[in-house]
Backbone atoms as SQL, in Angstrom:
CREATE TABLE atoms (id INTEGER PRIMARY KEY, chain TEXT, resi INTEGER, resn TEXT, atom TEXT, x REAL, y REAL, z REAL);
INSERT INTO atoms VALUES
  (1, 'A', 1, 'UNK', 'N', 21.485, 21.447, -29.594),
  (2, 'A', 1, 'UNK', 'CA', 21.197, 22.789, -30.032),
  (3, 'A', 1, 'UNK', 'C', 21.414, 23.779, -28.891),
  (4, 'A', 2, 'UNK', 'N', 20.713, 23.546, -27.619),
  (5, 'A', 2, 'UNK', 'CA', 20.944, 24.241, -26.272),
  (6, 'A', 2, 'UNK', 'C', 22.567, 24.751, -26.262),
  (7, 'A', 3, 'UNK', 'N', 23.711, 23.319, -26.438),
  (8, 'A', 3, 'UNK', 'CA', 24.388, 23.569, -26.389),
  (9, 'A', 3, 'UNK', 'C', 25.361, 24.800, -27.273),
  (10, 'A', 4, 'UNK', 'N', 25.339, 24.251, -28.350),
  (11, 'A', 4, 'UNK', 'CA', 25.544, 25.264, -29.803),
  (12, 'A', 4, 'UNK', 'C', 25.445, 26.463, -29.275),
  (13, 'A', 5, 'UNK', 'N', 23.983, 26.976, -28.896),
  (14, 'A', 5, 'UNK', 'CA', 23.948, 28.057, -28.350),
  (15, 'A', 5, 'UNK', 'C', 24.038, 28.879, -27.298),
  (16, 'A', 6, 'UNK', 'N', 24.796, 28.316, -26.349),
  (17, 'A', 6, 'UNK', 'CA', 25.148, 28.624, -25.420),
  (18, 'A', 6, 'UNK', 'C', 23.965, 28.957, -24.109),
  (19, 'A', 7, 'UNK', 'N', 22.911, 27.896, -24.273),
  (20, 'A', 7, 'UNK', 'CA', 21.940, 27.962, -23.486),
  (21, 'A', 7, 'UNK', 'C', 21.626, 26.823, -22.848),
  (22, 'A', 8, 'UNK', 'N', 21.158, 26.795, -21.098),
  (23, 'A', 8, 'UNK', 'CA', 21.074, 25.812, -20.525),
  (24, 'A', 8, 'UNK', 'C', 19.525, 26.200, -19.821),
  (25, 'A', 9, 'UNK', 'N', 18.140, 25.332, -20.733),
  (26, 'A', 9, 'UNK', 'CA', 17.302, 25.534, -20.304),
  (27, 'A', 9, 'UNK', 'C', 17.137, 24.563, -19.020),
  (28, 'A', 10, 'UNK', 'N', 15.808, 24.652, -18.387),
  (29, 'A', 10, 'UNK', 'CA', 15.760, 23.516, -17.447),
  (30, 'A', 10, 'UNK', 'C', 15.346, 22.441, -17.742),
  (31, 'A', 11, 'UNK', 'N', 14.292, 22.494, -18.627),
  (32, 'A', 11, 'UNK', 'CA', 13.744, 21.299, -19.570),
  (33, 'A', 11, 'UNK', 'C', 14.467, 20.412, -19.781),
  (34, 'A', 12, 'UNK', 'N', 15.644, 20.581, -19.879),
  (35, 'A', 12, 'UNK', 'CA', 16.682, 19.259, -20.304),
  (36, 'A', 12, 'UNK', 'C', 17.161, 18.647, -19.130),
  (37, 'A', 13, 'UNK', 'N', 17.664, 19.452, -18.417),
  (38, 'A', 13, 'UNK', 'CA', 17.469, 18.248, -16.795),
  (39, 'A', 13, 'UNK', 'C', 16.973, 18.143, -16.439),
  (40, 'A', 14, 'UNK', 'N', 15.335, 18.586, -16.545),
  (41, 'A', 14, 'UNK', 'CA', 14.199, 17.989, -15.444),
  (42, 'A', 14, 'UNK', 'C', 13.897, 16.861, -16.169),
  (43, 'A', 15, 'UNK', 'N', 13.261, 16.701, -17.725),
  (44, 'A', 15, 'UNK', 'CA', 13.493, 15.316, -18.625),
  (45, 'A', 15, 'UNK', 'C', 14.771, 14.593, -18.452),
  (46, 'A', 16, 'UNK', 'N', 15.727, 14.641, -18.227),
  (47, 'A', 16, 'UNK', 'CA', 16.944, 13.722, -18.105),
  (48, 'A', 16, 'UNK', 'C', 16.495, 13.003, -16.712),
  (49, 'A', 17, 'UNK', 'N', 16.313, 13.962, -15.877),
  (50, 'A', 17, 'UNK', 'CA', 15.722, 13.681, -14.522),
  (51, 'A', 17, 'UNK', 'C', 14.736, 12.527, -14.297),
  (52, 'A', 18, 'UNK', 'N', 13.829, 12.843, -14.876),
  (53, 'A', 18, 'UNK', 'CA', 12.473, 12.101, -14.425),
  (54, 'A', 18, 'UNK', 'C', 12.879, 10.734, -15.491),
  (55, 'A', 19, 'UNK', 'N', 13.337, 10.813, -16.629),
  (56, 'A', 19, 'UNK', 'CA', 13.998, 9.294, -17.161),
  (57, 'A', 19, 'UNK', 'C', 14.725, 8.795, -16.441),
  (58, 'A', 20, 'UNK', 'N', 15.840, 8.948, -15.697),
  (59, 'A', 20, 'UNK', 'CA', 16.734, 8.480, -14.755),
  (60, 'A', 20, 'UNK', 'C', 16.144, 7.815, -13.495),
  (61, 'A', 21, 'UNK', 'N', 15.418, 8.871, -13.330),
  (62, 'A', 21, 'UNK', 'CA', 13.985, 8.417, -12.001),
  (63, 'A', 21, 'UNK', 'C', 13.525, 7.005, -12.644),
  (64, 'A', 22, 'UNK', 'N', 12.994, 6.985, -13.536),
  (65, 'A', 22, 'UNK', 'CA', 12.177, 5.646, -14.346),
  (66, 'A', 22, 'UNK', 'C', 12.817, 4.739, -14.673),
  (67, 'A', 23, 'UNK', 'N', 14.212, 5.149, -14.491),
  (68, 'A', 23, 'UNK', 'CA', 15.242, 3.835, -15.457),
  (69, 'A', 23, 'UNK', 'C', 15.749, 3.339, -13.929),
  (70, 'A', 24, 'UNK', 'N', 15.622, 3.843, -12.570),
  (71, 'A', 24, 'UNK', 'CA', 16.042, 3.580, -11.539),
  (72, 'A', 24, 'UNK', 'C', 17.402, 3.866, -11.281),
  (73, 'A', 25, 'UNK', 'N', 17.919, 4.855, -11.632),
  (74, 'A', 25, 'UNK', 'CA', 19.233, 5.626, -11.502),
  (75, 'A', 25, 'UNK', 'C', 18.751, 6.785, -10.803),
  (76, 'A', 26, 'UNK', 'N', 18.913, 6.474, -9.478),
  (77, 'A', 26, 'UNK', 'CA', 18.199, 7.433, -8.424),
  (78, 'A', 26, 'UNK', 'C', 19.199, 8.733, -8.289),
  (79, 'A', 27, 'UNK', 'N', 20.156, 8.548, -7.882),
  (80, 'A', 27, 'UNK', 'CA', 21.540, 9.155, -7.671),
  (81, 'A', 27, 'UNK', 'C', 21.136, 10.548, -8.924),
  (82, 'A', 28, 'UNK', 'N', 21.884, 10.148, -9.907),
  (83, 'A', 28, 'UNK', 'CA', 21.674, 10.633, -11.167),
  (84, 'A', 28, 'UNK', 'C', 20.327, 11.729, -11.327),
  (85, 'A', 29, 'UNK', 'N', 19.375, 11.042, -11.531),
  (86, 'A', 29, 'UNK', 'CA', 18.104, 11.451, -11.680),
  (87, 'A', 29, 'UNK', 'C', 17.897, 12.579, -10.915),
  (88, 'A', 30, 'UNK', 'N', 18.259, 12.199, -9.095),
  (89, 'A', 30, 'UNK', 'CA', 17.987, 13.512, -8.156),
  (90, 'A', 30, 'UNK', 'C', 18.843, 14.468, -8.658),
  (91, 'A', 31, 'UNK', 'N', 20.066, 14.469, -8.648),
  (92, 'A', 31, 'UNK', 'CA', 20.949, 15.788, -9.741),
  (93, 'A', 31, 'UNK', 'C', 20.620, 16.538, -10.468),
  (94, 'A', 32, 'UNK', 'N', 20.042, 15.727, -11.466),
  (95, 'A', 32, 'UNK', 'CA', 19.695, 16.034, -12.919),
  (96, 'A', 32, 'UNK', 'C', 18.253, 17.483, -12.502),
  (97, 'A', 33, 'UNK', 'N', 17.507, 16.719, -11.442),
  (98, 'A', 33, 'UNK', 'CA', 16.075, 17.554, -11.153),
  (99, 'A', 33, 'UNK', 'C', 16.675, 18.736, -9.981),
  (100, 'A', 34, 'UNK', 'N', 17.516, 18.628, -9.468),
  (101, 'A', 34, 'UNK', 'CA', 18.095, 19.162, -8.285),
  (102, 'A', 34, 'UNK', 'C', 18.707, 20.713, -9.679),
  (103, 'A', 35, 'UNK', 'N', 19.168, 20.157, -10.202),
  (104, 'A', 35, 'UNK', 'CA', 19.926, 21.162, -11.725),
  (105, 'A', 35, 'UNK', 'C', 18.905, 21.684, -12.058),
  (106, 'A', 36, 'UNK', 'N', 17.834, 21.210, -12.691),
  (107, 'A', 36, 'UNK', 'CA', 16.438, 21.972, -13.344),
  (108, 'A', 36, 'UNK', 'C', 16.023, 22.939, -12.492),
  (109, 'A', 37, 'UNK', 'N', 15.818, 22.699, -10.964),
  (110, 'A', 37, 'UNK', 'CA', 15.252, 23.409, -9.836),
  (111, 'A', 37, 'UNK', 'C', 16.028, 24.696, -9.563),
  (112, 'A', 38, 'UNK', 'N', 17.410, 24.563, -9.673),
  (113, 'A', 38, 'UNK', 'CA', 18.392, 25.755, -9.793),
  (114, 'A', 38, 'UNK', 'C', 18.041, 26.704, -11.197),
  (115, 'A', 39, 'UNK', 'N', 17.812, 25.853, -12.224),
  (116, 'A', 39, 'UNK', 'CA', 18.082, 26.560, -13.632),
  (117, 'A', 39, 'UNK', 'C', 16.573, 27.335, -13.344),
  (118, 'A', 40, 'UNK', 'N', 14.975, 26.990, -13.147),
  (119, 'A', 40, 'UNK', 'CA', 14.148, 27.331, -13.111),
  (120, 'A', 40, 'UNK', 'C', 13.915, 28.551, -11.785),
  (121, 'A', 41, 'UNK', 'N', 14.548, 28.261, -11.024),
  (122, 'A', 41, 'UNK', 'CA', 15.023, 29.559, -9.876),
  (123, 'A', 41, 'UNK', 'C', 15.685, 30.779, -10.672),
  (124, 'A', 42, 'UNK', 'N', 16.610, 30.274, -11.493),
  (125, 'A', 42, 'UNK', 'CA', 17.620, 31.765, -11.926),
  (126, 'A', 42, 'UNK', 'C', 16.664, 32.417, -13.067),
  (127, 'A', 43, 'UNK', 'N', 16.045, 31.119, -13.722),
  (128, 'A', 43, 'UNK', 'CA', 14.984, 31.815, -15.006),
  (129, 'A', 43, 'UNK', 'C', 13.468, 32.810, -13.860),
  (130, 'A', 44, 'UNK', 'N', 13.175, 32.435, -12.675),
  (131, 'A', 44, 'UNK', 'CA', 12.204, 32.772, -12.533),
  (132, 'A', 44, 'UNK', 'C', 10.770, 32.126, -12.954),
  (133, 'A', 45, 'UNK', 'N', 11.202, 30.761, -13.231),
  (134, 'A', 45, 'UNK', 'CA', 10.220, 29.841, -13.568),
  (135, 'A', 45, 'UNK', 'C', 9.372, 29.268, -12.709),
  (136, 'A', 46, 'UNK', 'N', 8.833, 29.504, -11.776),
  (137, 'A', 46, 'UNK', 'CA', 8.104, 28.887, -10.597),
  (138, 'A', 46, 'UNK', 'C', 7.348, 27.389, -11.030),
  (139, 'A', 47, 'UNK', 'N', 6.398, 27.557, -11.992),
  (140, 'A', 47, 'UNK', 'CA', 5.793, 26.374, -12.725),
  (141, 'A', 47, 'UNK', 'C', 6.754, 25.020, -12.389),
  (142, 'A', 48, 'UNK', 'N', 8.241, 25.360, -13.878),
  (143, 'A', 48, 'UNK', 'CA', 8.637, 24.299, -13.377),
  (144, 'A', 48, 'UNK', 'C', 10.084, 24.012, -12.251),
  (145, 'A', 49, 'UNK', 'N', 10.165, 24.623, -11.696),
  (146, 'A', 49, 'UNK', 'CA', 10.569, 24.836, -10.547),
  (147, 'A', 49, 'UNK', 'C', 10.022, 23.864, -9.397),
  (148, 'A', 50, 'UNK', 'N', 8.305, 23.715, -9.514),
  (149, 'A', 50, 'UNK', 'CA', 7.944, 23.231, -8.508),
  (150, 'A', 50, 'UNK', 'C', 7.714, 21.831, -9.110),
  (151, 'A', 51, 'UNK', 'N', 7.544, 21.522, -10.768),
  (152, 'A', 51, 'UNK', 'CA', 7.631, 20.370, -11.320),
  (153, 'A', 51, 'UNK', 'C', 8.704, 19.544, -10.829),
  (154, 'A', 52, 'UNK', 'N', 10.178, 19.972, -10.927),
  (155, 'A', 52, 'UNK', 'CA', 11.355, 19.565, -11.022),
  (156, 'A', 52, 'UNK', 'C', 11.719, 19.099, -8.983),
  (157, 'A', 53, 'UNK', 'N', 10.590, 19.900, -8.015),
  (158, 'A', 53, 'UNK', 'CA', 11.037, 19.658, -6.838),
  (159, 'A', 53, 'UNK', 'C', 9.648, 18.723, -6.644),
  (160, 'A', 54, 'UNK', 'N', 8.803, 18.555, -7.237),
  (161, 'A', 54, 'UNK', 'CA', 7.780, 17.593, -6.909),
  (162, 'A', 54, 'UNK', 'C', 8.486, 16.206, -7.338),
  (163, 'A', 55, 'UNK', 'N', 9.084, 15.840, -8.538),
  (164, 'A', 55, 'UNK', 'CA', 9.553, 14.976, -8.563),
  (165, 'A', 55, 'UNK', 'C', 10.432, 14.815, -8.043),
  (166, 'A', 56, 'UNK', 'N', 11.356, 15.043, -7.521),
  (167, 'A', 56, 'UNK', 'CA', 12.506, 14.966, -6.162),
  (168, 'A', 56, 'UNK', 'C', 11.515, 14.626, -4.696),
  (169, 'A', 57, 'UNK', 'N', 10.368, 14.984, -4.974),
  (170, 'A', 57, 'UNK', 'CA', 10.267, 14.480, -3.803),
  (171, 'A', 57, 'UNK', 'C', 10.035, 12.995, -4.384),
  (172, 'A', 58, 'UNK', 'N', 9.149, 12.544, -5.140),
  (173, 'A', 58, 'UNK', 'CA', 8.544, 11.410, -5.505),
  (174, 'A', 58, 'UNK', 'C', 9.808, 10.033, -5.507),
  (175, 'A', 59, 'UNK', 'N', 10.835, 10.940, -6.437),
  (176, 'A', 59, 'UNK', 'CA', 12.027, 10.097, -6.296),
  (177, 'A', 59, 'UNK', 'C', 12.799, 9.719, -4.536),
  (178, 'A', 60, 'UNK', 'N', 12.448, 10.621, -3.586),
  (179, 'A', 60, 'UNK', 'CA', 13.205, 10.217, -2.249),
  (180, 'A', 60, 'UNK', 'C', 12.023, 9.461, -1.650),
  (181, 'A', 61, 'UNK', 'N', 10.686, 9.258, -2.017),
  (182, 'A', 61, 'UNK', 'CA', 9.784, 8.650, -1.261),
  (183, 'A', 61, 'UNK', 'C', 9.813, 7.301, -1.860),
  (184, 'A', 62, 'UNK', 'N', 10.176, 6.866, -3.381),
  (185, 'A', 62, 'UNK', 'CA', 10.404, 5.459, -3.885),
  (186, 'A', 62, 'UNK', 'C', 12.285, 5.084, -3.509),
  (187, 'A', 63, 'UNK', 'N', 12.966, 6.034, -2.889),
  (188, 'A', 63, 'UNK', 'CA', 14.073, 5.902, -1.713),
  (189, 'A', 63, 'UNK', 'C', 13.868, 5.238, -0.591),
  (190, 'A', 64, 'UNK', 'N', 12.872, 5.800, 0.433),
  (191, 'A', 64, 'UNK', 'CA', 12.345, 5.219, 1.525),
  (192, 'A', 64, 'UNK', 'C', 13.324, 6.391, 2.055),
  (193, 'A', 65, 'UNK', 'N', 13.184, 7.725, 1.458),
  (194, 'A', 65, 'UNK', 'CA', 14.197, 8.241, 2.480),
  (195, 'A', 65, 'UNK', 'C', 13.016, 9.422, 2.662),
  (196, 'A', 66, 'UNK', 'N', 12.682, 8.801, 3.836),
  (197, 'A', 66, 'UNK', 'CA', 11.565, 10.086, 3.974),
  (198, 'A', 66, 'UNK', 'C', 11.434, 11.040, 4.690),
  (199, 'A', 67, 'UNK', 'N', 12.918, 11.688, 5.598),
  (200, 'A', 67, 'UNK', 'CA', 12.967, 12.413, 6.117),
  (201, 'A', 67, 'UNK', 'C', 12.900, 13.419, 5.338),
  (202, 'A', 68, 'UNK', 'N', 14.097, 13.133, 4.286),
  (203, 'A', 68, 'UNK', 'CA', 14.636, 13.867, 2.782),
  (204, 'A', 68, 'UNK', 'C', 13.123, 14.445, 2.308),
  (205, 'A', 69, 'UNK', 'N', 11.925, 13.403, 1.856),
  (206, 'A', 69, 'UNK', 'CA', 10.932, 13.653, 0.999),
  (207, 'A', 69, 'UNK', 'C', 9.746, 14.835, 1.923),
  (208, 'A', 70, 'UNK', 'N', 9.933, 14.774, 3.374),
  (209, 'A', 70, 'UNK', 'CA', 9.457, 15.764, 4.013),
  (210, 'A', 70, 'UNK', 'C', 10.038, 17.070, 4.066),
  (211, 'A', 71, 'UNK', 'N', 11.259, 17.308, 4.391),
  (212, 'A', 71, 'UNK', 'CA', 11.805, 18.743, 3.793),
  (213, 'A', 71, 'UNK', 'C', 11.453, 19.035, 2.219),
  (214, 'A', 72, 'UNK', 'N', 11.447, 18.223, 2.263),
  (215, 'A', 72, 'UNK', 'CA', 11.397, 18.691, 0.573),
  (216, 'A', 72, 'UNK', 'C', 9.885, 19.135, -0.078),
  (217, 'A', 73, 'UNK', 'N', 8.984, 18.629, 0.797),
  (218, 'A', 73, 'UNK', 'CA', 7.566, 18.728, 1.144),
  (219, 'A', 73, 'UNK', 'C', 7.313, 20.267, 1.450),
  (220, 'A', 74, 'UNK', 'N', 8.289, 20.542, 2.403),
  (221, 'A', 74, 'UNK', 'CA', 8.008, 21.445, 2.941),
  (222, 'A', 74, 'UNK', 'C', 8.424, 22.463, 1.902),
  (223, 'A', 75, 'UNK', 'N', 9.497, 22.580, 1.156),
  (224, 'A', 75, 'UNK', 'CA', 9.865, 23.351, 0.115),
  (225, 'A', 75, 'UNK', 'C', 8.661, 23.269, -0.896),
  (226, 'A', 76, 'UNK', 'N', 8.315, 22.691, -1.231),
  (227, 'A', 76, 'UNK', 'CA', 7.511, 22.152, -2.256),
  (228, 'A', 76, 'UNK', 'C', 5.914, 23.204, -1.777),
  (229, 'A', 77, 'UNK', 'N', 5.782, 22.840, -0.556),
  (230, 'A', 77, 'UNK', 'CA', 4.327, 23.480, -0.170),
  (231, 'A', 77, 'UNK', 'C', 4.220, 25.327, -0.298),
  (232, 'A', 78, 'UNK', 'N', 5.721, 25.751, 0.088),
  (233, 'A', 78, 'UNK', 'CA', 6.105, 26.944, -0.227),
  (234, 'A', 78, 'UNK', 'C', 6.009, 27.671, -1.604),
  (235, 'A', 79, 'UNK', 'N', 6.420, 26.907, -2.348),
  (236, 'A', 79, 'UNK', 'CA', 6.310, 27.483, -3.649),
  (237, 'A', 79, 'UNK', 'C', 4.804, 26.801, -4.493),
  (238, 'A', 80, 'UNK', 'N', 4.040, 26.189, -3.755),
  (239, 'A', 80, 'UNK', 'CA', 2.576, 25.736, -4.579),
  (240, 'A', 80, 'UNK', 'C', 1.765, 27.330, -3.550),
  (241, 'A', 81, 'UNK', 'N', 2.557, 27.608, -3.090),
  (242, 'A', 81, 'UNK', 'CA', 0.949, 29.413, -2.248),
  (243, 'A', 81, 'UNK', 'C', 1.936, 30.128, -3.070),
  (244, 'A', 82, 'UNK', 'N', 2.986, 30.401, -4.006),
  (245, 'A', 82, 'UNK', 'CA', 3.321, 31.302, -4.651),
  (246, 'A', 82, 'UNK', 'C', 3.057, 31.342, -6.175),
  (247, 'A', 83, 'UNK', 'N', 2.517, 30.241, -6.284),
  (248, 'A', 83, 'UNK', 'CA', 1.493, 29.568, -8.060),
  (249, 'A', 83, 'UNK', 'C', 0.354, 30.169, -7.993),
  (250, 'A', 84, 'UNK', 'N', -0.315, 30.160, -9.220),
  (251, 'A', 84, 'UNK', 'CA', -1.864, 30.867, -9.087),
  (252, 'A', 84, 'UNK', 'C', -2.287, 29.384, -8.836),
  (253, 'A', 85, 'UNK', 'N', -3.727, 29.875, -8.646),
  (254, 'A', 85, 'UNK', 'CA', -4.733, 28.580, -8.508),
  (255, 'A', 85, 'UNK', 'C', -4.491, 27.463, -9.270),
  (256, 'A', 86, 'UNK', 'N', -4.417, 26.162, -8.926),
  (257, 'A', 86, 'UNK', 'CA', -4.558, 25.404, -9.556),
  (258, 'A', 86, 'UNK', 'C', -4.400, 23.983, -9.005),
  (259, 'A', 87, 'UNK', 'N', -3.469, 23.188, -9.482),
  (260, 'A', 87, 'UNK', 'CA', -3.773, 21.828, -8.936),
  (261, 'A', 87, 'UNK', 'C', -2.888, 21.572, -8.183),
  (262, 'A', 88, 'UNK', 'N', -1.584, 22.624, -8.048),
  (263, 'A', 88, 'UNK', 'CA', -0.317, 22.431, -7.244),
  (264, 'A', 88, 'UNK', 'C', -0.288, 22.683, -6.058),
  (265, 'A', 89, 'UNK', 'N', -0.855, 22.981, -5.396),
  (266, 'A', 89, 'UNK', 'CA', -1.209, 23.726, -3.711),
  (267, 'A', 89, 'UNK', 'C', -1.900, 22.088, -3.108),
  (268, 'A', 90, 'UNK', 'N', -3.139, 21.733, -4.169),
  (269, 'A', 90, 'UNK', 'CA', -3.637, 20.435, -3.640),
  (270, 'A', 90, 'UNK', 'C', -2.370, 19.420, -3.559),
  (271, 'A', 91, 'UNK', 'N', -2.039, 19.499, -4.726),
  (272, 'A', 91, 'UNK', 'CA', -0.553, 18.166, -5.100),
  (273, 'A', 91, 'UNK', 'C', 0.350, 18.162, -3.899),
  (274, 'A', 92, 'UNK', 'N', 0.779, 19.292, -3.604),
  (275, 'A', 92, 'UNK', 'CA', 2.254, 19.675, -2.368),
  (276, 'A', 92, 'UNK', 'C', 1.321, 19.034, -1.287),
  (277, 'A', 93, 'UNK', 'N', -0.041, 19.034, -0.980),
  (278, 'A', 93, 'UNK', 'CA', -0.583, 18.943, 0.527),
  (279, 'A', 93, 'UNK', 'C', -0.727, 17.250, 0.609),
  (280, 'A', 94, 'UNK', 'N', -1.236, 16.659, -0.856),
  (281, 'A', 94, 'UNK', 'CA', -0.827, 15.184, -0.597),
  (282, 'A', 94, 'UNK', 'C', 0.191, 14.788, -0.381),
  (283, 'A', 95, 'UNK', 'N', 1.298, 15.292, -1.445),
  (284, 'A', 95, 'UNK', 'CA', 2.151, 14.784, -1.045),
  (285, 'A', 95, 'UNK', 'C', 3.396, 14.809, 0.553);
């Protein structure tokens, strides 16, 4: 339908994403969420914006690539002080 109408929400690659993540198609999966994170930037979506880069990190830390999952930390911690209150500021600091 997205397509039909000439619309590319983010929802569809951050879900393509996080299945790919689960099916162990790492490669893929990071794309797919790496795409959502762009699409939710141009929409102005912060929410899932920081959904789509929390799981990028999760996916480079079941990598073992954890230089990757610390920049990405660091992105991640940036945009949880630009969210209102809630559980994402705690989430970015565990992770």
């Amino acid at each position: 339908l997205a397509q039909r109408l000439g619309i590319e929400p983010p929802a569809i690659p951050k879900g393509l994403g996080m299945l790919r993540r689960h099916q162990g198609r790492s490669d893929e999966g990071a794309e797919l969420l790496q795409r959502a994170q762009a699409l939710s930037q141009r929409d102005g979506d912060r929410l899932t914006e920081f959904q789509a880069l929390e799981q990028r990190v999760m996916l480079e830390i079941e990598r073992r690539d954890y230089r990757q999952a610390t920049l990405l930390c660091t992105e991640l911690r940036r945009l949880a002080d630009k969210l209102r209150d809630g559980s994402e500021a705690p989430c970015a600091a565990a992770l």
